[in-house]
PDB file of N, CA, C and O in Angstrom, chain B, residues numbered from 101:
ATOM      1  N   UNK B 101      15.798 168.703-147.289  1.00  0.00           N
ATOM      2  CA  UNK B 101      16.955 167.848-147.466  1.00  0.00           C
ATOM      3  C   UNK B 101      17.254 167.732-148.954  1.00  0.00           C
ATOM      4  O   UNK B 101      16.265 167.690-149.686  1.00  0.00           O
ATOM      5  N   UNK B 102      18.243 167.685-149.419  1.00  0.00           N
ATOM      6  CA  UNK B 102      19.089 167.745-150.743  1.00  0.00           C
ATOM      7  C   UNK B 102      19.429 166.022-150.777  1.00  0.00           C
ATOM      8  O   UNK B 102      20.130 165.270-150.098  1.00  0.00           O
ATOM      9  N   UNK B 103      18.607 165.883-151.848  1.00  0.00           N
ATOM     10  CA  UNK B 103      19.390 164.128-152.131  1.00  0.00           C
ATOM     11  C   UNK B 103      19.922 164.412-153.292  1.00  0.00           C
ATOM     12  O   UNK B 103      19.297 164.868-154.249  1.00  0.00           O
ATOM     13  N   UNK B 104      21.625 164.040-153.249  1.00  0.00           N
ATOM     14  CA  UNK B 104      22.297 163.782-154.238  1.00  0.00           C
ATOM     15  C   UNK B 104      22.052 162.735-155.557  1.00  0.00           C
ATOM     16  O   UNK B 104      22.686 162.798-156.610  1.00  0.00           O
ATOM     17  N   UNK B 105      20.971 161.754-155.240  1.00  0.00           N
ATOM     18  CA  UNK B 105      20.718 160.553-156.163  1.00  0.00           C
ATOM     19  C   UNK B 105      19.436 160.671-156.613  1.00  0.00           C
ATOM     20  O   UNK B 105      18.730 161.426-155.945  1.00  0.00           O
ATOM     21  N   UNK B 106      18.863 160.067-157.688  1.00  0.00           N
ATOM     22  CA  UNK B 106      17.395 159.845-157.472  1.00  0.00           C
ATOM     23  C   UNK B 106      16.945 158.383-156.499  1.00  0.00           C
ATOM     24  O   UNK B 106      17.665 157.384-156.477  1.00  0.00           O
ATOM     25  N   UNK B 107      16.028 158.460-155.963  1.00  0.00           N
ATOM     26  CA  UNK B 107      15.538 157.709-155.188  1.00  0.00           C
ATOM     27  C   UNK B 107      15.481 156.175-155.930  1.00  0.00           C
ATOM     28  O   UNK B 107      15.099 156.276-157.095  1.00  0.00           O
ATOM     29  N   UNK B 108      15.772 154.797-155.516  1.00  0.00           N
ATOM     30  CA  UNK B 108      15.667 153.863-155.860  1.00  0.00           C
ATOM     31  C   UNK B 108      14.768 152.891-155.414  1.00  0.00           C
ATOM     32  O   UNK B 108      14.368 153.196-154.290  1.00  0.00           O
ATOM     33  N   UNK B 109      14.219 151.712-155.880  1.00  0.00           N
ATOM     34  CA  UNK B 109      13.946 150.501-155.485  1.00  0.00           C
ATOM     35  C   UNK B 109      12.273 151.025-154.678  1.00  0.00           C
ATOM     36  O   UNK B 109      12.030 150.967-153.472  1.00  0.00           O
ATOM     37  N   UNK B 110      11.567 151.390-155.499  1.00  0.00           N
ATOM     38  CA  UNK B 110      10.399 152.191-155.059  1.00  0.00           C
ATOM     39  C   UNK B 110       9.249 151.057-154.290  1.00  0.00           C
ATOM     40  O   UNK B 110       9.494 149.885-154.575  1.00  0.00           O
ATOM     41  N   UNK B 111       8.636 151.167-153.819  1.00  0.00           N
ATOM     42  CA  UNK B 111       7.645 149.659-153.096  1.00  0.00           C
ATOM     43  C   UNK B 111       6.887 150.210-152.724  1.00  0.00           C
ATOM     44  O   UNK B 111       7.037 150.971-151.767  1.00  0.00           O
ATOM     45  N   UNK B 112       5.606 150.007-153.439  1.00  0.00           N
ATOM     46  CA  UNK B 112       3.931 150.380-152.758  1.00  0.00           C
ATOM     47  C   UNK B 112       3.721 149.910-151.401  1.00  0.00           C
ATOM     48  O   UNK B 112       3.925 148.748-151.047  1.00  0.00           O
ATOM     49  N   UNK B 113       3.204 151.077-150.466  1.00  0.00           N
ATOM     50  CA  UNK B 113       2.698 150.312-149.286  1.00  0.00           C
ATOM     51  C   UNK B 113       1.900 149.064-149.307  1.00  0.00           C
ATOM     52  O   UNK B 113       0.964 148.682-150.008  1.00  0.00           O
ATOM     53  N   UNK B 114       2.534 148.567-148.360  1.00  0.00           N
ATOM     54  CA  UNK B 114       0.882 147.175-148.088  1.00  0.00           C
ATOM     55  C   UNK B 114      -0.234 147.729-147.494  1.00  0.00           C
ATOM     56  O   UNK B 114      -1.286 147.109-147.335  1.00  0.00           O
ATOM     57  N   UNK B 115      -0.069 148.728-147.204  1.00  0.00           N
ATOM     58  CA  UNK B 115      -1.313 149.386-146.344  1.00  0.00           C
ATOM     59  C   UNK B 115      -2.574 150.012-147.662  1.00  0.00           C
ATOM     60  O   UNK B 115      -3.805 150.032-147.677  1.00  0.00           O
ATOM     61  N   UNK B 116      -1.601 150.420-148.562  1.00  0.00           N
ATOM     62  CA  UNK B 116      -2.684 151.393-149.654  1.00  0.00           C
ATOM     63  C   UNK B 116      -3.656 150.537-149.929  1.00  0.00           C
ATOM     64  O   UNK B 116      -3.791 149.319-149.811  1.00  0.00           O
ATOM     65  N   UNK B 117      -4.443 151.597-150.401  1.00  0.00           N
ATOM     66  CA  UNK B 117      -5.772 150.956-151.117  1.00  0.00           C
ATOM     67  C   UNK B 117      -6.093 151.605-152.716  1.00  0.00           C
ATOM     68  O   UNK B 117      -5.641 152.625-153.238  1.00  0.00           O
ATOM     69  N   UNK B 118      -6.824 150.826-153.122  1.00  0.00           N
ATOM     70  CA  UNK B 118      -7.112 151.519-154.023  1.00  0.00           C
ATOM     71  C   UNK B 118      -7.310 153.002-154.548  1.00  0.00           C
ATOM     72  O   UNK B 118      -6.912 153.279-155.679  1.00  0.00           O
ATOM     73  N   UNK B 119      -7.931 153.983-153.733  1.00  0.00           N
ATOM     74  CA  UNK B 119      -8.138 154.943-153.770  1.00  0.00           C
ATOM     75  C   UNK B 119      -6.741 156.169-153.127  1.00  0.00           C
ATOM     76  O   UNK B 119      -6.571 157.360-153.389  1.00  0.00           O
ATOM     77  N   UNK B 120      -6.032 155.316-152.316  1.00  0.00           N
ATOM     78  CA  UNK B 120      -5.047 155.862-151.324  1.00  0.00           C
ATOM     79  C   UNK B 120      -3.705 155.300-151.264  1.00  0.00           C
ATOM     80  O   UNK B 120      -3.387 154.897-150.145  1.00  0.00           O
ATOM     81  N   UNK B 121      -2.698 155.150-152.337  1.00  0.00           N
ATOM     82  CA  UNK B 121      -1.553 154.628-152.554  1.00  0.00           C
ATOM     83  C   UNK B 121      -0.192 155.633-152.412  1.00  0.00           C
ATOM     84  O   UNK B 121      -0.121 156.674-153.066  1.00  0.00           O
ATOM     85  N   UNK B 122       0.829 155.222-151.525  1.00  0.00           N
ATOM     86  CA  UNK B 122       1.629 156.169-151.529  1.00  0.00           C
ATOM     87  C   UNK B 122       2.947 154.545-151.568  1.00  0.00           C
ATOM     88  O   UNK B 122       2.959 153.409-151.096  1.00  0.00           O
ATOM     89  N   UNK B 123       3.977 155.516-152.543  1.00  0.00           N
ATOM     90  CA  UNK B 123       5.508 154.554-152.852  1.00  0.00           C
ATOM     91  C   UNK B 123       6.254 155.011-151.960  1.00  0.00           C
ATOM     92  O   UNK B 123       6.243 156.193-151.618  1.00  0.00           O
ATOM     93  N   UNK B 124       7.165 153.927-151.364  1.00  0.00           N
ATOM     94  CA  UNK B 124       8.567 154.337-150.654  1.00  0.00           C
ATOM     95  C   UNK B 124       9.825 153.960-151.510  1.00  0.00           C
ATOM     96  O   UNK B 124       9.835 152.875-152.093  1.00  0.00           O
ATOM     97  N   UNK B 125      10.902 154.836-151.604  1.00  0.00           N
ATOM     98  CA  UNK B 125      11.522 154.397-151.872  1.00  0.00           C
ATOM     99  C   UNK B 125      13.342 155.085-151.606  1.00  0.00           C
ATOM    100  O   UNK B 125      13.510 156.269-151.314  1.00  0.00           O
ATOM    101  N   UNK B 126      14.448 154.167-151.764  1.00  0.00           N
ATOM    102  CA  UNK B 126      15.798 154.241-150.822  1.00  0.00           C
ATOM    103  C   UNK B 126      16.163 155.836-151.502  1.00  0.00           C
ATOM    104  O   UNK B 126      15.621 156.282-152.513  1.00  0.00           O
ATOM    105  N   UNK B 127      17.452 156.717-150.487  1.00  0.00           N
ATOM    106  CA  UNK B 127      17.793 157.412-150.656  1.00  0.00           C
ATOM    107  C   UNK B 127      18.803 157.434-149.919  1.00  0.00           C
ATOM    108  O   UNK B 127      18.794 156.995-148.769  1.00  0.00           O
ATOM    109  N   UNK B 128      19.859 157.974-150.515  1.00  0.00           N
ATOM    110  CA  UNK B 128      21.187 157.932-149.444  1.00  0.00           C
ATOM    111  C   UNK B 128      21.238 157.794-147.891  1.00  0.00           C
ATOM    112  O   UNK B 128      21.823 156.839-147.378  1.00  0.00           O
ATOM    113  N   UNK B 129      20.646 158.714-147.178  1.00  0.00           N
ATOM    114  CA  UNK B 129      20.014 158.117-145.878  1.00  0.00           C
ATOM    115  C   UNK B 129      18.871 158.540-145.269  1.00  0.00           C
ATOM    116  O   UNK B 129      18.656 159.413-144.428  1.00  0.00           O
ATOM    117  N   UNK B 130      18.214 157.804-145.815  1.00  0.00           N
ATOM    118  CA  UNK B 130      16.516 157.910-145.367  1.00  0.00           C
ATOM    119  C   UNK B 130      15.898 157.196-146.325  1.00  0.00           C
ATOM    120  O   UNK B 130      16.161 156.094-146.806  1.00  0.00           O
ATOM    121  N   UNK B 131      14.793 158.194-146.600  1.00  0.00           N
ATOM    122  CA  UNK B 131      13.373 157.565-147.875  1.00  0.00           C
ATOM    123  C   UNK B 131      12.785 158.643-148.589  1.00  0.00           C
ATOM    124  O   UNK B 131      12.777 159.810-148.198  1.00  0.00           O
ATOM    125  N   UNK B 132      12.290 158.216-149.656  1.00  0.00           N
ATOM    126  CA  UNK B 132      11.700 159.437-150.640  1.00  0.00           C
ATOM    127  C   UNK B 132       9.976 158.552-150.669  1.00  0.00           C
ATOM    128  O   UNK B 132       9.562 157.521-151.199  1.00  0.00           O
ATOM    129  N   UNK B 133       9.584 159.243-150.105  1.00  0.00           N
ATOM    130  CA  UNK B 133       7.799 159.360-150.387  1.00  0.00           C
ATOM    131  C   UNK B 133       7.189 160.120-151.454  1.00  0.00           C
ATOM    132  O   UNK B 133       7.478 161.305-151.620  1.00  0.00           O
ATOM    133  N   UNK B 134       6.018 159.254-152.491  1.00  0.00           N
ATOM    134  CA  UNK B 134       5.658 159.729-153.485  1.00  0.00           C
ATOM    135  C   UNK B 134       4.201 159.047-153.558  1.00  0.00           C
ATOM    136  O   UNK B 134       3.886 157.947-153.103  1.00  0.00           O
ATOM    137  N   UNK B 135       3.264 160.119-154.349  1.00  0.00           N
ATOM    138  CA  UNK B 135       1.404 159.881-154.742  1.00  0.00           C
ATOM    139  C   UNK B 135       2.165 158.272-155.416  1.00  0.00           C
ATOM    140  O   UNK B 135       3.374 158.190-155.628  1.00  0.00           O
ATOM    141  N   UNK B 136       1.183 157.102-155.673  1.00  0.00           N
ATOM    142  CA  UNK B 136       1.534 155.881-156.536  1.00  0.00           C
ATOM    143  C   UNK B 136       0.588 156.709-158.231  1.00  0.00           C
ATOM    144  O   UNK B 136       0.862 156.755-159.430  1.00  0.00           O
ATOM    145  N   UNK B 137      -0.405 157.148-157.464  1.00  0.00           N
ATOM    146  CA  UNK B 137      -1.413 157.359-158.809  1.00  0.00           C
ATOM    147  C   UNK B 137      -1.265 159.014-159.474  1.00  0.00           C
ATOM    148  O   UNK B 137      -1.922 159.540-160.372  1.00  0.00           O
ATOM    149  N   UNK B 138      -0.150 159.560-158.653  1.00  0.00           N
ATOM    150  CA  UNK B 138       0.385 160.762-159.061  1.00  0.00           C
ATOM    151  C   UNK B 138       1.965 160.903-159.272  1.00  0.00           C
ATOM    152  O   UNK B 138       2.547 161.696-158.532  1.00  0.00           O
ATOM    153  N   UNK B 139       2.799 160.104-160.347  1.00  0.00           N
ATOM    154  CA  UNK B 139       3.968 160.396-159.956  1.00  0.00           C
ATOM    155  C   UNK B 139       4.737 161.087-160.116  1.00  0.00           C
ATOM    156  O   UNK B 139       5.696 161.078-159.345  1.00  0.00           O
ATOM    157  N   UNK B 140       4.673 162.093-161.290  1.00  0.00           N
ATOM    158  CA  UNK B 140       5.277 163.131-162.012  1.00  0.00           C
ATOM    159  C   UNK B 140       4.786 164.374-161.027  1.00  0.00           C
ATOM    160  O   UNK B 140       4.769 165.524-161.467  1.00  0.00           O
ATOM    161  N   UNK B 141       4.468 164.131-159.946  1.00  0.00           N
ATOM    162  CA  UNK B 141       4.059 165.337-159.046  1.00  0.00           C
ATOM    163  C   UNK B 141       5.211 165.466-158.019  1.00  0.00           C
ATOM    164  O   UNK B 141       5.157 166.329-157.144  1.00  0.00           O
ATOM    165  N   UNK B 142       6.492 164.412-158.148  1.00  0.00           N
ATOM    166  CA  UNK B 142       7.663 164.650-157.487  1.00  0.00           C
ATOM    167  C   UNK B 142       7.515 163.647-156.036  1.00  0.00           C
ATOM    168  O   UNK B 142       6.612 162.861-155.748  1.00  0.00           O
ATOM    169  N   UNK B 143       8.348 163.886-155.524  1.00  0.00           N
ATOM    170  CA  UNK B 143       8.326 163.098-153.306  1.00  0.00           C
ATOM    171  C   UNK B 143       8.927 164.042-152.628  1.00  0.00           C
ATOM    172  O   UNK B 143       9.303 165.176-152.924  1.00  0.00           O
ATOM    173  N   UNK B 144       8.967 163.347-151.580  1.00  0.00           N
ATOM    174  CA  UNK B 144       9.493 164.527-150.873  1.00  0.00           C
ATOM    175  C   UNK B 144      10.735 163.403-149.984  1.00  0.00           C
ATOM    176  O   UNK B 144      10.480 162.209-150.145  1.00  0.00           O
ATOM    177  N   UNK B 145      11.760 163.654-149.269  1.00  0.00           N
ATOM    178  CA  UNK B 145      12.853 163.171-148.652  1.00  0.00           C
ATOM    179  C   UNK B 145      12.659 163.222-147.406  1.00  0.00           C
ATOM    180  O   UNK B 145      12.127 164.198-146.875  1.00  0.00           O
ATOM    181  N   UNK B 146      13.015 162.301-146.831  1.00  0.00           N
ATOM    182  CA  UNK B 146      13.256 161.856-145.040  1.00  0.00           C
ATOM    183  C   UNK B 146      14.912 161.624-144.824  1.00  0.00           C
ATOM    184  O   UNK B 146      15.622 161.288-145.771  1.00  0.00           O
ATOM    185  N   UNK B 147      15.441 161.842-143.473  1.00  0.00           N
ATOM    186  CA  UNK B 147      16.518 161.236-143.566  1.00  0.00           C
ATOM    187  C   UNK B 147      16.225 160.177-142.469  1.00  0.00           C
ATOM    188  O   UNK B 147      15.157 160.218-141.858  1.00  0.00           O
ATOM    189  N   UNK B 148      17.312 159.076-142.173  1.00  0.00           N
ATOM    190  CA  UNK B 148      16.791 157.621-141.690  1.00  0.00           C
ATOM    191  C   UNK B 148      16.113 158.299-140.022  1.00  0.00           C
ATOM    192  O   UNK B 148      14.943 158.088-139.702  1.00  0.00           O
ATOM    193  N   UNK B 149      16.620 158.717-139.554  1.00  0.00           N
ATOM    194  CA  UNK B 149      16.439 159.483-138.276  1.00  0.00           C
ATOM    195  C   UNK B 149      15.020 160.109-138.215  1.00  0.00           C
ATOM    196  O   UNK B 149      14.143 159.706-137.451  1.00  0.00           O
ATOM    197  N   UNK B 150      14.869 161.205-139.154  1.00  0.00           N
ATOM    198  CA  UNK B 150      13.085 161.240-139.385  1.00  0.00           C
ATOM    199  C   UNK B 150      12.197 160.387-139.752  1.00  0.00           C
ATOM    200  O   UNK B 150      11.068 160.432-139.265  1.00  0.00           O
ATOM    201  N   UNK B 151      12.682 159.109-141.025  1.00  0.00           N
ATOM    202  CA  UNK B 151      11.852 158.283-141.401  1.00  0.00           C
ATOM    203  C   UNK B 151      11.603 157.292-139.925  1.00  0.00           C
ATOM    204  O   UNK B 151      10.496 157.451-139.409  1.00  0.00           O
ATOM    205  N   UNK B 152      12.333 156.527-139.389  1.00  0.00           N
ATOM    206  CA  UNK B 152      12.529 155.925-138.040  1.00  0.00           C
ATOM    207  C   UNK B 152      11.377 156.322-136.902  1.00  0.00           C
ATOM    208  O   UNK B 152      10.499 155.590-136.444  1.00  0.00           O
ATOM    209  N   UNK B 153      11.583 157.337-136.679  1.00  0.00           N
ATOM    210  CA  UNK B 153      10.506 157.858-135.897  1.00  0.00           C
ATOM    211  C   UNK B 153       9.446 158.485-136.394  1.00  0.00           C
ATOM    212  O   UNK B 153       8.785 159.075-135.540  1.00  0.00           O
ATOM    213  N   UNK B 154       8.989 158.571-137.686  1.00  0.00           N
ATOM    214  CA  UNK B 154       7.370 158.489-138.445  1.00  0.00           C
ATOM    215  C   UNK B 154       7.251 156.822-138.072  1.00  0.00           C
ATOM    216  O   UNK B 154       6.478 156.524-137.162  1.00  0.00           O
ATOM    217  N   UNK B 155       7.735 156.124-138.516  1.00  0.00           N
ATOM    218  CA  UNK B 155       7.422 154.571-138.556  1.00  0.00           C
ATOM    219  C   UNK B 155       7.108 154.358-136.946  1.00  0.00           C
ATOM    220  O   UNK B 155       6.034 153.847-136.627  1.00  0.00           O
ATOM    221  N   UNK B 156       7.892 154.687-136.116  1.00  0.00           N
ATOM    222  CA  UNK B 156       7.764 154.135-134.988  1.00  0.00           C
ATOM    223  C   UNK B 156       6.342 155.021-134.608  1.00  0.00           C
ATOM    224  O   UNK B 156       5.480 154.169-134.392  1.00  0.00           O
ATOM    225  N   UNK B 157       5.897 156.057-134.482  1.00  0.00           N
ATOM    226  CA  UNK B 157       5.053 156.282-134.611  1.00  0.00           C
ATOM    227  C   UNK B 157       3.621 156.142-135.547  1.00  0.00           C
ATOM    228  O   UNK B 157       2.525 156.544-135.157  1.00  0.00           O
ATOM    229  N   UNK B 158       3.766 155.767-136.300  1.00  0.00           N
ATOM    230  CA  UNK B 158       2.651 154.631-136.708  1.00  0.00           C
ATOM    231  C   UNK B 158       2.102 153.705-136.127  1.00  0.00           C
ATOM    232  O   UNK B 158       0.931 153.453-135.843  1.00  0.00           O
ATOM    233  N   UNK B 159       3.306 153.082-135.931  1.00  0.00           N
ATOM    234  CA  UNK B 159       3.213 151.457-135.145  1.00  0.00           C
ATOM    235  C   UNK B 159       2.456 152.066-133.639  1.00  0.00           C
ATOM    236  O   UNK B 159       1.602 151.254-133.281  1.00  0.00           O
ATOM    237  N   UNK B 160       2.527 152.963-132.924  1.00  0.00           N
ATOM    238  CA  UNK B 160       2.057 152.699-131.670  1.00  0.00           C
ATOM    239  C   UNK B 160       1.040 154.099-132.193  1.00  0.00           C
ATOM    240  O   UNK B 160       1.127 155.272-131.828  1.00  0.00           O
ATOM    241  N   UNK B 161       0.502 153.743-132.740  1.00  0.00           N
ATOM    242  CA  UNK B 161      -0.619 154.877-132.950  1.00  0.00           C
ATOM    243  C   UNK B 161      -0.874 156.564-132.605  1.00  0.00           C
ATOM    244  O   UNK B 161      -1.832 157.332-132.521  1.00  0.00           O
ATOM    245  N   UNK B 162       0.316 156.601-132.492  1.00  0.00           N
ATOM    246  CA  UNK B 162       0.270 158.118-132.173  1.00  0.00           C
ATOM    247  C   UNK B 162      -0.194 159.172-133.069  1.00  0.00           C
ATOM    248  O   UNK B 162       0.254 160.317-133.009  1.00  0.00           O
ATOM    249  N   UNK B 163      -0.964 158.849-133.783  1.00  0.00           N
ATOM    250  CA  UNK B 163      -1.738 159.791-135.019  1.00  0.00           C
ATOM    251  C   UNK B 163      -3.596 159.526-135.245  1.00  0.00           C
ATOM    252  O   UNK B 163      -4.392 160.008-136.050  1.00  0.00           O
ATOM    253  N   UNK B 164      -3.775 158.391-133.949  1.00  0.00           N
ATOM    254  CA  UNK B 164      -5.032 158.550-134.202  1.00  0.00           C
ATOM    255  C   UNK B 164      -5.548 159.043-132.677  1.00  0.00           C
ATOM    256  O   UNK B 164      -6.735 159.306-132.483  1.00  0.00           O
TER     257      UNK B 164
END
């Protein structure tokens, strides 16, 4: 996906930990995911439709 903007309004998970921190943050429509303790290593883009259903899949555990 091609984002026209840079990503804004970045917010550490509540989930990270010390060792394991990843930022979210807005993009025209979706989210840009990025390392917290790596950031010059770039993110990568979701659009709301992919981000939506990663989340919803979290929530009902479909990854463990």
């Amino acid at each position: 996906m091609t984002v026209s903007h840079n990503p804004e309004n970045w917010r550490k998970s509540s989930r990270s930990s010390k060792t394991s921190c990843v930022e979210v943050g807005r993009v025209n429509d979706g989210a840009a995911v990025r390392d917290t303790k790596n950031r010059t290593a770039g993110y990568f883009t979701t659009t709301e439709q992919q981000w939506s259903a990663f989340i919803h899949a979290v929530k009902t555990d479909q990854f463990n």
